[in-house]
C-alpha positions, 0 to 999 in steps of 0.5 A: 083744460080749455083755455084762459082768456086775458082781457086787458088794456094795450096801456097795462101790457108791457108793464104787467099783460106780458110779463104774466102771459109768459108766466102762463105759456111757461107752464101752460103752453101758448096754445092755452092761452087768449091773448090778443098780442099772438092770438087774434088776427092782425088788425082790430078784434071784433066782436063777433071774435071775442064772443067766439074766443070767450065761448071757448074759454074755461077762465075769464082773466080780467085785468083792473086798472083805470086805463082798463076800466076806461078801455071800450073794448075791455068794458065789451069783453067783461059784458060778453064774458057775463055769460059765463057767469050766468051759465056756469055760477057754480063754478066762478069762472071769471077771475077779477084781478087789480094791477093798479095801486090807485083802484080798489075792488070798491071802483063804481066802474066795477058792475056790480056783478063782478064785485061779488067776486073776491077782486084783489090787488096782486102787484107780482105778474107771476104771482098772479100766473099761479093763482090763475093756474090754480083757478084752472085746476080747480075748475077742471078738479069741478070741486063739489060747490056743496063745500062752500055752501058748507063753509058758509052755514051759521046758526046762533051765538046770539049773546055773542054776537050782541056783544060783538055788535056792542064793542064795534059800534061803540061811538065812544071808543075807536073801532078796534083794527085786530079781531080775536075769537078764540076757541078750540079747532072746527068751534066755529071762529072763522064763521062768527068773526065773517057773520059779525062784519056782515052784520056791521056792513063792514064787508058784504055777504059774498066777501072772502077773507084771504087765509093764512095759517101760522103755528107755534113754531112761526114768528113775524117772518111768516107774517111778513112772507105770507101776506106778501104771497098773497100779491099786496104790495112789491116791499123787499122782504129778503134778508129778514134772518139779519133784520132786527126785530123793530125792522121787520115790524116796520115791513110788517106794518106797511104790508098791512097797510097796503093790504088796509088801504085796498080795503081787504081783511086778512084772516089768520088761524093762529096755532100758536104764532101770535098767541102762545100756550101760555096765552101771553100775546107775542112781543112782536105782535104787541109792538106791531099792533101799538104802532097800528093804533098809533099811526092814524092810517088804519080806518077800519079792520085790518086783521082777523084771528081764530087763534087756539088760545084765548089772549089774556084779558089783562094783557089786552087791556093796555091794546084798545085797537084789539078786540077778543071774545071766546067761541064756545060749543053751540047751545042744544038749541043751535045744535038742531038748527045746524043739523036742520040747515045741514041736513036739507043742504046734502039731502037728507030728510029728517023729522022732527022726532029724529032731529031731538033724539039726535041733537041729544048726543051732541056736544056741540061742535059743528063739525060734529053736527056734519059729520053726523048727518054724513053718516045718516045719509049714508047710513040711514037715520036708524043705523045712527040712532042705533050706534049713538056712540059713533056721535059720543067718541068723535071728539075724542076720537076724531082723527080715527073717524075721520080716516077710518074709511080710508084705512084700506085704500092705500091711494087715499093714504099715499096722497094724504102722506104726500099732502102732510109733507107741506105746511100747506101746498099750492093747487098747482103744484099738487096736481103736477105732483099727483101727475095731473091724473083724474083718478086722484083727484076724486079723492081730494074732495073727499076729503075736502067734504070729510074736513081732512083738509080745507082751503086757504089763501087769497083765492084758496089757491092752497090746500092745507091738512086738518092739523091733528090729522097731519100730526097723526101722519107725521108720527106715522112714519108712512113712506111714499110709494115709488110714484110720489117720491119720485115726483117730490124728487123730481119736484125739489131737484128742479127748483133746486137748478131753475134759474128763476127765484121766484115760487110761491111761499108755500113751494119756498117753504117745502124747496127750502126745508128740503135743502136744509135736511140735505146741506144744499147751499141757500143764499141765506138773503131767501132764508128765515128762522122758521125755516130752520125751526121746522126742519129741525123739528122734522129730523129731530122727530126722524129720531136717526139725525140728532147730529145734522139738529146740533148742525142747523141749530148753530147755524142759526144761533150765529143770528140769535139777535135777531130772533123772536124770543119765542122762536130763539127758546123753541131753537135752544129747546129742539138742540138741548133735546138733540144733545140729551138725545146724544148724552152729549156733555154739552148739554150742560152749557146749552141748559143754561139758556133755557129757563122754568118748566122748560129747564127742569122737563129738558133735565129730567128728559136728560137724566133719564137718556143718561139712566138715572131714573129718580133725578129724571122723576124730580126734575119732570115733577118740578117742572109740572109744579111750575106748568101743571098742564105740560104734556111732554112731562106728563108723557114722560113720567108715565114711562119712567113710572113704568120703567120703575114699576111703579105702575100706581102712579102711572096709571092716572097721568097714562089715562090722561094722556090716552083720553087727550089724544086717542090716535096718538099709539104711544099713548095707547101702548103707555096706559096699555102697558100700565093696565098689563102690569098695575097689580093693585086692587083698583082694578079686578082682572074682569075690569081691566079686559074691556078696557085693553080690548078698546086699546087693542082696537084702537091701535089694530086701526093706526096704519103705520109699522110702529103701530103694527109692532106695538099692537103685536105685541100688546096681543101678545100681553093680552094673552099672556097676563089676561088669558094666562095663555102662553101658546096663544101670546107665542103666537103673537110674539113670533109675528112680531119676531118675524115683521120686526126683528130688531124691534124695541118693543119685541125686545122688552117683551120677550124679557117678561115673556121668557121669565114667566115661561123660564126660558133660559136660552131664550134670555140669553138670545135677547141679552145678545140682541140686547148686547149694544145697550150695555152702557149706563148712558143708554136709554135701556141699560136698565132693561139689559141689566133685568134680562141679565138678572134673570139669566143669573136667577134662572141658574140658581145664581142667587148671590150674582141676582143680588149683585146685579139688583144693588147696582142697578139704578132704580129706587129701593121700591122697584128693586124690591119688586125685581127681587121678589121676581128673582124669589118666584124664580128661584123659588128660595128666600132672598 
C-alpha cells in the first residue's frame, strides 16, 4: 500500500478530518497518510505539491461539505485527482465521502464524474476509517473487475418488468417505499429490483445500493445496528435489549428516514428476518411500514428486499406502500441470451450450434448460466457437451461443485472454515486475520468469481459466505489449523481489553458471540437478542454445551417483553431442544410456551431422546399434519422409521430429504441406511447398488471427520449386504475402528456385523463400549439392548432373548422382526 491522500476543507477539520486521520494512523501508520496538517510543508500547498502527493497516492479521500465544496483549494485537488480516475477506472480509486447533513450525493457542485461514484453520508469519523482501509485493501487485493461486470448482467424478465413499471408509475396510487422480489437464492432478485429503478430513473446506471443480509434468527435490532454501521445518522442505539418493541420501530423509522432523506436505497437479502417461512410479514415490519406510509416524509423508495419467501398477497393488501412480485427461473430464450453475454464477457467463444445445445440443459438459474461457461472455458465446449450432467445435478448438488475443487487444498478449506465463523466479515479485519499475506488473498477472489462469497455493505466493504456453503462448513465441524486459530484468538482477546468501544457491526457481532460462548462479562447497554440467539445456535449445534444453551436462554428470557415474538419462540425453541437433549424434567414447563407444529415436533424429539420411539412417531406425524413441509420432522421420523426397522416407511421421506440438500452427509447416511436394510420387493439388489454407489460418492467428497466415519462404514454396509463379503466390509470396519474408536456409527455397525458373522466376543466388546448407554433415557438404550439380545442368542439362551425382546421399547412389528433375527441365529422356533 502506498498512501491515502485526505482532501478536506480546514472548517471541517477539527469536527470531523482529525478525528478520522487519527483513526488511519491507528491502524495504518502516519507515514501512510496525506494530510496537510503533518504532511505538507509550513506555509500554504502549491499546486505542484498536490500533483505530486496525489501521483503518489493509492486512494483519493474527499470530504463533502458545503464548506469544501465552496473551498478553491478542494475544488483544485478534486480536478488533479481526476487522473487517477482517468488511469486507473478499473480500480475506483477516488473515495467520495459526505460529512455534512445539509448535502447529498445529488449536489450540482458535485462534477458529474464523480457522482458515478456511490457518495454516501457517514456521520461517524472511525466509521468512515474502516470503509477507507478497506477500499485500501481492496485495491491492493486488485480484485478481478470481471466480477462486478458479472454482477451487473441482466437479460429478459420482460412480462415482469412491465408489471414492475405498471405499479411504479401508477398516477392513481402512491409510489410504494418498500420493494419485495422474492425467489430462490442466485434467481435473480437484486438484479431485476436494480434494472426496474434504472428503467424508472429512480437511480442511475452506475448507483449501488448499500447491502444488508438479515437471517431468520435476526429482528428489528439487526435492522436498527446495520443501517446504523453503514454511517447515516448518530441516533443512540444502545440498550436496545430493554427497549420495547413500539421504541425500537421509532429508531428504526428516523435511520430510515436519514437513510430517505440523503436519497440512498437500502437493499436487504432477507433469510428469514422480515419474511418468515411460513411467508407471514414480520409484526414489527408491519408496524414500521404503516408508520413509513403514515408519515408523509418518505418521497420515493427507501427500502428494497430480496427475500427467500414470497409474502402472502392477502397480508400485503392492507401495506399499499409495499409492493411484491415473485422472481422465477429465466425462460429458455433468456437462458441463451446470458450465456451469450456471459460467454464474451470471460472470453469464451461460442457458436450458434453450441449455444442451443447447451442452453437445453438449463433450468434457468443464472448462476447455473456462469458456471457453465466456466466450465467450457476452462474445459473446452466439448468436454461440456460430452458431460451435460455436470449442468443437470448443479441445482441439486451445488454446494459440492461448488467446492469440489477445493477438495484437496487445504489453505482454500482453512480460509473458507475462518470466513464461515462470521455472519459476514469486514475486508480489514480479514486481511489482519489472513496476517495480510498475498499468497492468501488469491484465493479470495477465486471465490468471489466461484459465487462462494460475495460483497456486501454500503461500499462492499464486507465479504459475506453463500449461505448454504456456510450451512455446509458449519456442520462440517472442520478446525482451524494453528495459524488461524491463533489469529482469532488473538483477534477476540484484543478487542476484549482495548478501551475503545467502537467496532463495525460486523466485528461486534463475532467479538460478542465469543464473549457470550466464554461467559465474559458484556455490558448488556452493547448487547441484543440476536446475539444471544446465534450463539445459542452455535453450542447448541457443538452438541457438548446443552448446559451453558439453558445458561444463555435464561439470561435472555429476564427481557422477554421486550423480545420480537419470532425471536422469543426461536430462544424457547433452542432451550426446549437443549432440555430434551438433557432429558431434563424441565422441559415439561418450557413446552408449555411453544405452541403448533412446533410443540408436538419438540415432543416427539423429547420422546425419542427419553427411548420412547412410537410417542415420538405420533407427535412428529402430528406435527407434520399441521406443516406438512417441516424438514426437522421429516429428518427425524426417518431415524426413528430406521431405529424400528421400519425401513418401508423410511424410504420415501429419506429420498426426500436426500434430494433437497445433497452436501448435507446425515441425509446421505439416512437413505443410505434404509436402501442397506429395506427388504421389500421395490427394489432388486441389482437396482439398489448404482443408487448406493452415487451416496458413496457423495459423501467420499464431504471433507470433514463426521463424513470420513460415515463413509467407512457405509463401504463397509456395501460390502456386506451388497457384495456378501465379509473380508472386504472387515477391511473397512477395522479403518474405521482404528480413525475413530469411540464412534457411534462403528459402534452400530459392528452390532449387524457381528451378528451376521456370529461373533460372540466381538459383541461382548461392543456391549462393553456400549456399557454407558445402558439407561432407558439414553438415546441408544435400544441399540445396548439389540447387542445384549444377540449375545444371549448366540449362546443358546432362547428364553433370556425373549425376556429382553418383550422389555424392550419398540412397537410388536420391530420386535417381530428382532425375534426372527434371534430364530436365524439360534436356528430353532421361538
Amino acid at each position: 500500500m502506498k498512501r491515502i491522500f485526505i482532501s478536506h476543507s480546514s472548517s471541517d477539520k477539527a469536527f470531523y478530518a482529525e478525528h478520522l486521520v487519527k483513526a488511519l494512523n491507528n491502524s495504518l501508520g502516519k507515514d501512510k497518510i496525506v494530510f496537510d496538517a503533518h504532511t505538507f510543508e509550513e506555509g500554504a500547498k502549491i499546486n505542484l505539491e498536490i500533483s505530486e502527493w496525489i501521483e503518489k497516492t493509492d486512494l483519493f479521500v474527499l470530504l463533502l461539505s458545503n464548506k469544501a465544496l465552496e473551498s478553491e483549494w478542494v475544488q483544485k485537488e478534486i480536478m488533479q485527482s481526476e487522473f487517477l480516475e482517468l488511469s486507473n477506472p478499473d480500480e475506483e480509486r477516488i473515495f467520495p465521502i459526505i460529512i455534512d447533513p445539509n448535502i447529498n450525493h445529488e449536489d450540482n457542485r458535485i462534477p458529474e464524474w464523480l457522482k458515478q461514484y456511490n457518495i454516501r453520508m457517514i456521520t461517524s469519523p472511525k466509521k468512515a476509517a474502516r470503509q477507507i482501509i478497506s477500499r485500501a485493501v481492496e485495491i491492493s487485493w486488485m480484485i478481478n473487475p470481471r466480477i462486478k461486470e458479472k454482477n451487473n448482467l441482466y437479460v429478459g424478465r420482460n412480462d415482469k418488468m412491465e408489471e414492475f413499471e405498471d405499479r411504479m408509475d401508477n398516477f392513481n396510487s402512491a409510489r410504494p417505499n418498500i420493494l419485495i422480489a422474492s425467489g430462490i437464492n442466485s434467481i435473480g432478485r437484486r438484479s431485476f429490483l436494480k434494472r426496474g429503478l434504472i428503467k424508472i430513473d429512480v437511480i442511475k446506471e452506475s448507483y449501488s445500493m448499500p447491502i444488508l443480509v438479515l437471517d431468520g434468527h435476526q429482528s428489528i435490532e439487526n435492522l436498527i445496528l446495520s443501517i446504523e454501521d453503514l454511517g447515516y445518522s448518530n441516533i443512540n442505539t444502545e440498550n436496545l435489549m430493554t427497549k420495547t418493541i413500539e421504541e425500537k420501530i421509532d429508531i428504526a423509522y428516523q435511520i430510515l428516514l436519514d437513510v430517505n432523506n440523503s436519497k440512498d436505497i437500502i437493499l436487504i437479502e432477507d433469510e428469514g428476518a422480515i419474511v418468515s417461512h411460513y411467508r407471514e410479514l414480520t409484526p414489527w415490519f408491519v408496524e414500521l411500514s404503516k408508520k413509513i406510509a403514515k408519515s408523509g416524509e418518505f418521497n420515493d423508495v427507501v427500502l428494497c428486499i430480496a427475500s427467500k419467501y414470497k409474502p402472502m398477497y392477502k397480508l400485503l393488501y392492507s401495506l399499499p406502500n409495499i409492493f411484491s412480485l415473485q422472481i422465477d427461473e429465466l425462460s429458455k430464450k433468456d437462458r441463451s441470451r446470458l450465456l451469450m453475454r456471459y460467454s464474451k464477457l470471460i472470453g469464451l467463444n461460442i457458436n450458434n450450434e453450441d449455444l442451443e445445445s447447451i442452453s437445453n440443459y438449463l433450468t434457468g438459474l443464472p448462476e447455473e448460466v456462469f458456471f457453465s461457461a466456466e466450465v467450457a472455458k476452462a474445459e473446452g465446449i466439448h468436454y461440456l457437451k460430452e458431460n451435460t450432467d455436470i449442468i443437470t445435478n448443479f441445482g441439486d448438488d451445488k454446494v459440492i461443485i461448488l467446492l469440489s475443487e477445493y477438495n484437496d487444498d487445504e489453505v482454500a478449506l482453512q480460509i473458507l472454515k475462518l470466513i464461515s465463523l462470521f455472519d459476514f466479515i469486514s475486508i480489514e479485519t480479514l486481511n489482519n486475520l489472513l496476517n495480510k499475506e498475498k499468497k492468501y488473498l488469491k484465493y479470495i477472489e477465486k471465490f468471489l468469481a466461484g459465487g462462494i462469497c460475495s460483497f456486501i455493505g454500503s461500499r462492499s466493504e464486507y465479504l459475506i459466505m453463500n449461505t448454504a456453503i456456510k450451512n455446509y462448513f458449519s456442520r462440517q465441524h472442520l478446525k482451524l489449523n494453528k495459524e488461524f486459530e491463533q489469529n482469532v484468538s488473538t483477534f477476540v482477546k484484543s478487542s476484549m481489553e482495548t478501551k475503545d468501544t467502537y467496532f463495525d457491526y460486523a466485528d461486534r457481532t463475532f467479538i460478542f458471540q465469543q464473549k457470550l460462548k466464554l461467559s465474559s462479562e458484556i455490558s448488556d447497554e452493547m448487547l441484543i437478542p440476536s446475539f444471544y440467539l446465534k450463539t445459542m445456535k452455535d453450542l447448541y449445534d457443538s452438541k457438548s454445551n446443552d448446559k451453558d444453551v439453558i445458561q444463555l436462554a435464561d439470561k435472555v428470557l429476564e427481557a422477554s417483553t421486550f423480545l420480537d415474538p419470532y425471536i422469543l419462540s426461536e430462544i424457547r425453541f433452542y432451550l426446549c431442544s437443549a432440555l430434551a437433549r438433557q432429558k431434563l424434567n424441565r422441559f415439561n414447563e418450557e413446552i408449555r410456551h411453544i405452541n403448533g407444529a412446533q410443540h408436538n415436533f419438540l415432543y416427539g424429539f423429547y420422546y425419542r431422546h427419553i427411548g420412547n420411539y412410537e410417542k415420538a412417531i405420533d407427535r412428529l406425524l402430528s406435527s407434520l399434519d399441521e406443516y406438512p413441509n417441516y424438514a426437522q420432522a421429516k429428518r427425524e421420523l426417518v431415524l426413528l422409521y430406521n431405529k424400528t426397522e421400519n425401513y418401508e416407511k423410511a424410504f420415501d421421506m429419506a429420498k426426500e430429504n436426500y434430494e433437497n440438500n445433497r452436501s448435507n452427509e446425515y441425509h446421505i447416511h439416512a437413505y443410505y441406511q434404509v436402501l442397506s436394510y429395506e427388504r421389500s420387493s421395490r427394489f432388486s439388489v441389482d437396482e439398489k447398488k448404482p443408487i448406493m454407489e452415487k451416496l458413496l460418492k457423495d459423501i467420499e467428497i464431504i471433507p470433514s471427520d463426521k463424513a470420513k466415519n460415515m463413509y467407512l462404514i457405509m463401504s463397509a454396509q456395501y460390502e456386506l449386504y451388497m457384495n456378501d463379503n465379509i473380508e472386504g466390509a472387515e477391511v473397512f470396519v477395522e479403518k474405521a475402528d482404528n480413525l475413530f474408536p469411540d464412534s457411534i456409527y462403528v459402534l452400530l455397525f459392528k452390532i449387524d456385523f457381528f451378528e451376521k458373522t456370529g461373533n460372540l466376543r466381538g459383541l461382548e466388546s461392543v456391549l462393553k463400549s456400549m456399557n454407558k448407554f445402558n439407561s432407558k433415557n439414553s438415546s441408544y438404550y435400544t441399540d445396548f439392548v439389540k447387542c445384549k439380545i444377540f449375545i444371549e442368542a448366540l449362546k443358546g439362551n432362547q428364553g433370556n432373548a425373549n425376556s429382553l425382546i418383550n422389555k424392550i421399547n419398540l412397537n410388536e412389528r420391530a420386535k417381530k422382526a428382532l425375534r426372527n433375527k434371534v430364530q436365524g441365529i439360534m436356528k430353532v422356533e421361538i
